[in-house]
C-alpha positions as a LaTeX table, in Angstrom:
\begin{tabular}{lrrr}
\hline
Residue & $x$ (\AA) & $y$ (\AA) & $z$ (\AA) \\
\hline
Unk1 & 0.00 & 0.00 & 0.00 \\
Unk2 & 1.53 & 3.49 & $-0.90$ \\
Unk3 & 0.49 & 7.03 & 0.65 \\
Unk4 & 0.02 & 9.94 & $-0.45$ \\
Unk5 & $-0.19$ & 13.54 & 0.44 \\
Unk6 & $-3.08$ & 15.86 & $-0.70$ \\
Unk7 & $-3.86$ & 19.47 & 0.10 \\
Unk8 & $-8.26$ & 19.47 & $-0.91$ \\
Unk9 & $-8.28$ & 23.35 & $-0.81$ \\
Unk10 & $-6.05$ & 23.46 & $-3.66$ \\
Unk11 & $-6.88$ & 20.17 & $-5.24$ \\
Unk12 & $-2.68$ & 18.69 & $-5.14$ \\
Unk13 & $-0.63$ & 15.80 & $-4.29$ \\
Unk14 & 2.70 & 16.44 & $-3.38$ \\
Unk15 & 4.91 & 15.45 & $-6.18$ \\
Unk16 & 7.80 & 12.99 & $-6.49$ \\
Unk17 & 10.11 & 15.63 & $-5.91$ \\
Unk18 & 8.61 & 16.46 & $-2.01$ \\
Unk19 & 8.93 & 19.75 & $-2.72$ \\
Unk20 & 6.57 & 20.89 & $-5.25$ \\
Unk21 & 2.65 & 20.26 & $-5.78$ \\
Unk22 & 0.94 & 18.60 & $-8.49$ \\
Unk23 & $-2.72$ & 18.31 & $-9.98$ \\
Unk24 & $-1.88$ & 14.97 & $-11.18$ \\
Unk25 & $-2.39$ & 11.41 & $-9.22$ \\
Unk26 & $-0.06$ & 9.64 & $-11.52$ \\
Unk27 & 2.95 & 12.69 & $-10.32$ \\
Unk28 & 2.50 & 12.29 & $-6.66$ \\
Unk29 & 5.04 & 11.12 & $-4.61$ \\
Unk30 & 4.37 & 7.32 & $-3.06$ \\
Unk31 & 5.45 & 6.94 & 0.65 \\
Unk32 & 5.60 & 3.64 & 2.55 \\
Unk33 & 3.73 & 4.22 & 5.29 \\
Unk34 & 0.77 & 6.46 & 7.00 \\
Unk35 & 3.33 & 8.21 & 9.33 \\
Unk36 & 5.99 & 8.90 & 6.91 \\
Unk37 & 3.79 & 10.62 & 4.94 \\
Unk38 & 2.33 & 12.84 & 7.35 \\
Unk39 & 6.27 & 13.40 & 8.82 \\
Unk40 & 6.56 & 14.74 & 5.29 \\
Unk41 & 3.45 & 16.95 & 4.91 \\
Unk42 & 4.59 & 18.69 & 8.31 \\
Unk43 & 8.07 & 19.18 & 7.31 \\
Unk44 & 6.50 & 20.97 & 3.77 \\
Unk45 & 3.43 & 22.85 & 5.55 \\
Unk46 & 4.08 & 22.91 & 9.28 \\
Unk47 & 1.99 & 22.03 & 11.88 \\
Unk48 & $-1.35$ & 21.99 & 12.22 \\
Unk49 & $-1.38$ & 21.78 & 8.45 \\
Unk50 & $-4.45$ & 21.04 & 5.76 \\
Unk51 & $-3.21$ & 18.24 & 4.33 \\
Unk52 & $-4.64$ & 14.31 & 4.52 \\
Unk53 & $-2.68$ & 11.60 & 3.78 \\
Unk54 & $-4.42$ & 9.22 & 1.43 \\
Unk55 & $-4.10$ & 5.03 & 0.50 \\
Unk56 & $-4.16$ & 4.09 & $-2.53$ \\
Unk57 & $-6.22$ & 1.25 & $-1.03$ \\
Unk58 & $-3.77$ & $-1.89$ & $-2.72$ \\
Unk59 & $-3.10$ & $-4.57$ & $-0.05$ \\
Unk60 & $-0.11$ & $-6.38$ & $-1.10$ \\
\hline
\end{tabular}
């Protein structure tokens, strides 16, 4: 199962570079787990942030 980080009031993932932000699914950057991902949406928006981390919902 990947993760992935998306911002709803502006309609992004973050991209496969972490740093940038990107309308497309298919650009977003993949993270291994639930934590990791939101580690990584704090260190790019701070706390208290608007981002959710979401599963792509594949169990392997």
């Amino acid at each position: 199962m990947s993760f992935y980080v998306y911002r709803p009031t502006e309609k992004v993932f973050l991209a496969d570079d972490e740093k940038t932000w990107t309308d497309f699914f298919f650009d977003a950057a993949g993270f291994t787990s639930r934590k990791l991902a939101d580690q990584i949406a704090e260190r790019e928006l701070g706390p208290g942030h608007d981002a959710y981390v979401l599963d792509d919902g594949i169990e392997v």
